[in-house]
C-alpha positions in Angstrom: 125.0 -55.2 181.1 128.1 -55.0 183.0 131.0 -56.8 182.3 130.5 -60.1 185.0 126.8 -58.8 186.1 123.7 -60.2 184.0 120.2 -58.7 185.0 117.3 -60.9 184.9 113.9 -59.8 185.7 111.0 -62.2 185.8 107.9 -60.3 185.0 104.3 -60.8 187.2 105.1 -64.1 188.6 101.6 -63.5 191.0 99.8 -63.2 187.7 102.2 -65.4 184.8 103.5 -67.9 186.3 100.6 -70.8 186.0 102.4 -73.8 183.9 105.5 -73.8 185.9 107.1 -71.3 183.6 109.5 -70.1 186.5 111.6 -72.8 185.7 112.5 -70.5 182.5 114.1 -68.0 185.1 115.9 -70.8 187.1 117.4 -72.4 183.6 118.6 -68.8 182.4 120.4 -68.2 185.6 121.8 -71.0 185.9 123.9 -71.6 183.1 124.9 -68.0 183.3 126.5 -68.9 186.6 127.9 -71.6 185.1 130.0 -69.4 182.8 131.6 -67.2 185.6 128.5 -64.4 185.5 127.1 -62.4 188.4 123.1 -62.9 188.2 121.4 -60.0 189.5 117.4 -61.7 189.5 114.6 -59.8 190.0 111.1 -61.2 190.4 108.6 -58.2 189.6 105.2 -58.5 191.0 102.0 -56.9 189.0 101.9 -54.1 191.6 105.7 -53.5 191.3 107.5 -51.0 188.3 108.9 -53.0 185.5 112.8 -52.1 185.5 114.2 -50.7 182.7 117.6 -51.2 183.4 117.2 -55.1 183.0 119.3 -57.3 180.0 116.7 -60.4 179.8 113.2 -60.0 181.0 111.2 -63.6 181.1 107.1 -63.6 180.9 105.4 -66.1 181.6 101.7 -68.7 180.8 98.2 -67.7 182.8 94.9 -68.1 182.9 92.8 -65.9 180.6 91.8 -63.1 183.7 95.3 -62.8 185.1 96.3 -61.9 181.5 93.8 -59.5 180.8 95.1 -57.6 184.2 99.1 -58.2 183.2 98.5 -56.3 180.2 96.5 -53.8 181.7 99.1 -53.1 184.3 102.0 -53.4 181.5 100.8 -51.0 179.3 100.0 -48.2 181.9 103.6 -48.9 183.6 105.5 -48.5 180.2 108.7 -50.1 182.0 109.1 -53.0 179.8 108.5 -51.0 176.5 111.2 -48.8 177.4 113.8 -51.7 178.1 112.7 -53.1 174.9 114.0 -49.7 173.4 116.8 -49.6 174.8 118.0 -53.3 173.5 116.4 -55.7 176.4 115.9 -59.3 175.7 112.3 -60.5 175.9 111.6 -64.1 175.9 107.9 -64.6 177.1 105.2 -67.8 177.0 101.8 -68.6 176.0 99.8 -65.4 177.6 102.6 -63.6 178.0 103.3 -64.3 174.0 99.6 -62.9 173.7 100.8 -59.7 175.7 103.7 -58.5 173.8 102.1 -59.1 170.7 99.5 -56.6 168.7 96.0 -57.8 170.0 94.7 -60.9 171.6 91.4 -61.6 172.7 90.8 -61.2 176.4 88.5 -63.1 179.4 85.5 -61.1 178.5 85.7 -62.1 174.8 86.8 -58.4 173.9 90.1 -57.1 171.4 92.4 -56.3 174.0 95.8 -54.4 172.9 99.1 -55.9 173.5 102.4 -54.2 174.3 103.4 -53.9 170.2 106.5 -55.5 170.8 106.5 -58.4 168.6 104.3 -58.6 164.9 101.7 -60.9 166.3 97.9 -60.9 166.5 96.3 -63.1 168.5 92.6 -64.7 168.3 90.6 -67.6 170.3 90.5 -71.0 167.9 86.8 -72.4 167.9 88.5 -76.1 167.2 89.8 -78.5 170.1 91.9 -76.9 172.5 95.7 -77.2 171.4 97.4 -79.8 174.1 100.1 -82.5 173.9 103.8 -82.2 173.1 105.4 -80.5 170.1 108.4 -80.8 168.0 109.5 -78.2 165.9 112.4 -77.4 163.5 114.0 -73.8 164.4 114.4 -71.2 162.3 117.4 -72.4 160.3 118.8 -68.7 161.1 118.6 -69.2 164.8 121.4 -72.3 164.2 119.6 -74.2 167.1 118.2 -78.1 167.4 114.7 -78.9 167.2 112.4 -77.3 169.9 110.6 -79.9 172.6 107.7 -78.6 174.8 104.3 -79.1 175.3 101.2 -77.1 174.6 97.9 -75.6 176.0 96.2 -73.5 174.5 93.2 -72.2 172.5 94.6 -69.2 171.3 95.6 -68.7 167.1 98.5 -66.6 167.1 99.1 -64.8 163.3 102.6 -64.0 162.4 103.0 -60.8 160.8 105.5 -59.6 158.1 107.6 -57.6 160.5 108.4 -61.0 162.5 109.5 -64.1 161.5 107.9 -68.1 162.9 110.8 -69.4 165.7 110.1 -72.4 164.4 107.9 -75.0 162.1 105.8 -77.9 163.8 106.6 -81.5 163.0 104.1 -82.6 165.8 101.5 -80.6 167.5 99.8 -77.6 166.3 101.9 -74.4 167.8 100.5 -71.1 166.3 97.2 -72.7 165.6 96.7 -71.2 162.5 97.2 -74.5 160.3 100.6 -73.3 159.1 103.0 -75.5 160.6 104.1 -72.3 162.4 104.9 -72.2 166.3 106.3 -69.0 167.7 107.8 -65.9 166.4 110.2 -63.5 167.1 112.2 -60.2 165.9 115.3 -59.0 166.6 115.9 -59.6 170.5 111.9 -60.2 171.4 111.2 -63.7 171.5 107.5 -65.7 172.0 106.3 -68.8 172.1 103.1 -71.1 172.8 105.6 -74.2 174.8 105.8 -75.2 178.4 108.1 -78.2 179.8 109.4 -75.5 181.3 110.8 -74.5 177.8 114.6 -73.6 178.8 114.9 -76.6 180.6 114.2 -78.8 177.4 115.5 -76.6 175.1 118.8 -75.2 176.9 120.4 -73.6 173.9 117.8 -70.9 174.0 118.7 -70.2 176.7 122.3 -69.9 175.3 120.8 -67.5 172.8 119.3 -65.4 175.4 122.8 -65.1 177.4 124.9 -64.5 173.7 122.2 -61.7 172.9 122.6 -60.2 176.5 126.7 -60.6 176.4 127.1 -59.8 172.5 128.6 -62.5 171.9 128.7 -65.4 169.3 130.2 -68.1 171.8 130.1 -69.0 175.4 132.2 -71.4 177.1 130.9 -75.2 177.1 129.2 -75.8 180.3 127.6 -79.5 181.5 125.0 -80.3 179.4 124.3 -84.2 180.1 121.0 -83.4 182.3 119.7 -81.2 179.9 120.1 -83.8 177.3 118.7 -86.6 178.8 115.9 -84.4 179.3 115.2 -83.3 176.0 115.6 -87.3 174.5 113.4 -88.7 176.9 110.6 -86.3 175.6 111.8 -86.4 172.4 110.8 -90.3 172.6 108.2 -90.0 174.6 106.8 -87.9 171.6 107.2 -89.4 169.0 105.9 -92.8 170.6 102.6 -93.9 169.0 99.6 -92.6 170.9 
C-alpha cells in the first residue's frame, strides 16, 4: 500500500454477502479513517475481475448455490490468488471460509475445490445445524481478547498442519469437528465460521487486518467505547442461561 492510501476490496457482495457480512467492510474502513488513512474501497461483483493490486480483500457468508458459483468464478479469474502472492490480506466468512480453503462440499452434494489458500477441508456435519452465539479464546499468538459472534452453519471445517485454529471455543461449536476449534488462519489469510458482523464485535481484528496491511506493530488509539459496549452486551447476553 501507499503510504496514506489503504485498498480494500470486498469480494462478490451479489453472491457473499447473505448474514450481513458487509458490515466487515464498513468496520475495516472505518477505523482506518480514524487513523488519518485514505480508504480506496472497492466492491467487486461475481461478473467483475478480482484486483490484484488490493492490501485487504474481505469475503463474505452465502447460501450453499451462490457459493458453489463464487468459487467457480474465483478460481477461473485467478485475481485473488495472485494478490494472495503478492502479500494481500484475506479475511473471509462462513462460505467464503469454505472457498479459500482445500475442498468443501457444494449445493449438489459433490467435492468442489477451493482456492488453496488456507489448510482447510471442508465437509457437511450430519448432526444439528451449528447456530447460536460463540465465545472463543484467540490464538494466544494473535495477542487479541476473546472472539464474540454468532454461528450458522452445517459445514465441519478440518484444520490442516500447514494452518493453525484462530481460536478455541468456550461456547458454541465453531469448526464443527468436536475439537473446540473455531477458525484458522496462516500467515496473512484469515477464516472464520462468525457473523455479528464479526469486526464490529471483534474490533481488534480488524486492527490486525490494518497492522498487517501498514506493517506495523501499533496504531494510534482510536474511540473504542461503541465497540465495547457492543461486544459486553453479547458477551452477557451469551453467557446468560438458556
Amino acid at each position: 500500500m501507499s503510504d496514506n492510501s489503504l485498498r480494500l476490496v470486498w469480494v462478490y457482495p451479489d453472491l457473499l454477502s447473505t448474514y450481513g457480512d458487509q458490515g466487515n467492510a464498513l468496520v475495516v474502513e472505518r477505523r482506518a479513517r480514524q487513523r488519518g488513512l485514505q480508504v480506496e474501497r472497492y466492491d467487486v461483483r461475481s461478473d467483475q475481475p478480482v484486483p490484484t493490486s488490493g492490501d485487504i480483500y474481505l469475503i463474505g457468508g452465502g447460501e450453499d448455490r451462490p457459493q458453489r458459483l463464487a468459487a467457480e468464478r474465483l478460481r477461473r479469474d485467478g485475481g485473488l490468488q495472485r494478490a494472495v502472492g503478492n502479500g494481500a490480506i484475506v479475511f473471509s466468512v462462513c462460505a467464503g471460509y469454505q472457498i479459500i480453503g482445500n475442498e468443501f462440499i457444494n449445493d449438489l452434494g459433490q467435492r468442489e475445490p477451493g482456492l488453496g489458500l488456507l489448510d482447510v477441508v471442508s465437509t457437511r456435519g450430519e448432526g444439528e445445524r451449528c447456530v447460536g452465539d460463540v465465545l472463543a479464546d484467540m490464538d494466544p499468538q494473535l495477542g487479541l481478547p476473546p472472539l464474540t459472534g454468532f454461528e450458522n452453519h452445517q459445514g465441519v471445517t478440518h484444520v490442516g498442519p500447514n494452518a493453525r485454529p484462530l481460536a478455541r471455543v468456550t461456547l458454541g461449536r465453531g469448526n464443527g469437528t468436536g475439537d473446540g476449534t473455531e477458525g484458522a488462519y496462516n500467515g496473512t489469510v484469515f477464516g472464520t465460521y462468525m457473523h455479528g458482523p464479526v469486526l464490529a464485535r471483534n474490533p481488534l481484528i480488524a486492527d490486525l487486518l490494518l497492522k498487517l496491511a501498514l506493517d506495523v506493530n501499533a496504531l494510534p488509539p482510536t474511540d473504542d467505547r461503541w465497540y465495547e459496549a457492543l461486544r459486553s452486551e453479547r458477551i452477557n447476553a451469551a453467557q446468560q442461561p438458556a
